[in-house]
Structure formats: C-alpha cells, structure tokens
C-alpha positions as CSV (number, residue, x, y, z in Angstrom):
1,X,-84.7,258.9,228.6
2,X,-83.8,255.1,228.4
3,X,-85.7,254.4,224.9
4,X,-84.1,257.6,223.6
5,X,-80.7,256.8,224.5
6,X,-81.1,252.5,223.5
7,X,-82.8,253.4,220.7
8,X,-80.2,256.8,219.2
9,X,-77.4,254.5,217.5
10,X,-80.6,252.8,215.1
11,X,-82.2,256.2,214.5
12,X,-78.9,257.8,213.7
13,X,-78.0,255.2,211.6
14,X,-81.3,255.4,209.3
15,X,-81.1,259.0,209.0
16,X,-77.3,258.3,207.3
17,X,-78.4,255.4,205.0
18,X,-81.4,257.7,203.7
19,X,-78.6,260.8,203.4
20,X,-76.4,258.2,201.7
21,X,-79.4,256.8,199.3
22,X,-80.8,260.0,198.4
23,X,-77.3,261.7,197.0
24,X,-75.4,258.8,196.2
25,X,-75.4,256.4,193.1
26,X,-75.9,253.3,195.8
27,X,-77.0,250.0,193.8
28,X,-80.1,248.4,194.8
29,X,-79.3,245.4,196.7
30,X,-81.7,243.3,195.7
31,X,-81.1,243.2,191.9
32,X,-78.0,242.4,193.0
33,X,-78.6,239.4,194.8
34,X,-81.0,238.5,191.9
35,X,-78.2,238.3,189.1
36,X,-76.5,236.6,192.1
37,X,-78.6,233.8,192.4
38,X,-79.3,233.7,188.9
39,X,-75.7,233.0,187.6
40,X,-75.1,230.8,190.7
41,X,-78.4,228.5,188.7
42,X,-76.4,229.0,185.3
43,X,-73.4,227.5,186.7
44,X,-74.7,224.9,189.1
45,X,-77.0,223.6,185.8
46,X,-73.5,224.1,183.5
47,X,-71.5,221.9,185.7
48,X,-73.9,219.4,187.4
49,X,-73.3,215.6,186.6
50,X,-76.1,214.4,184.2
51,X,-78.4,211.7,185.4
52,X,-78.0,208.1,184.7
53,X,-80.7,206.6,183.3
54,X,-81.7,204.4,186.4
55,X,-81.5,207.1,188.6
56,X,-85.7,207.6,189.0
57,X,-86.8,211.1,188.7
C-alpha cells in the first residue's frame, strides 16, 4: 500500500497532463525554448562590444 499511496500524486498528475495534451491546443515546450534561445543569440550578437584588434582570438 506504501508505493501506491507515495507514488498516487505523480500518477495522477500524468494522467491530467496527457487529458490536458490530448484536447487542448498546449504549445510544445521545446520549440519554445528554442526561439527562446535563439533570439537571446540575436540579441547578445546585436549588442556585444566588438573586439579590439589586440584582443587575441
């Protein structure tokens, strides 16, 4: 009865996320942390001091 009971919040919990995914327009996380990253490049390149010419590579 223990690993039923310490293990019925994580269970519960996947069975609502795939209810949730299955009839809801939920966006795919990790496209989203993809654009994410790739504006956070875009701007970091924008906005980073350029290099001085005796500053090795």
């Amino acid at each position: 009865m223990g690993i039923i009971r310490s293990s019925f919040s994580f269970i519960a919990g996947t069975v609502c996320g795939i209810y949730i995914a299955q009839n809801y327009n939920v966006p795919n996380i990790r496209n989203l942390t993809n654009e994410f990253l790739f504006r956070a490049k875009e701007v970091e390149e924008k906005y980073r001091k350029p290099k001085k010419p005796g500053d090795g590579v």
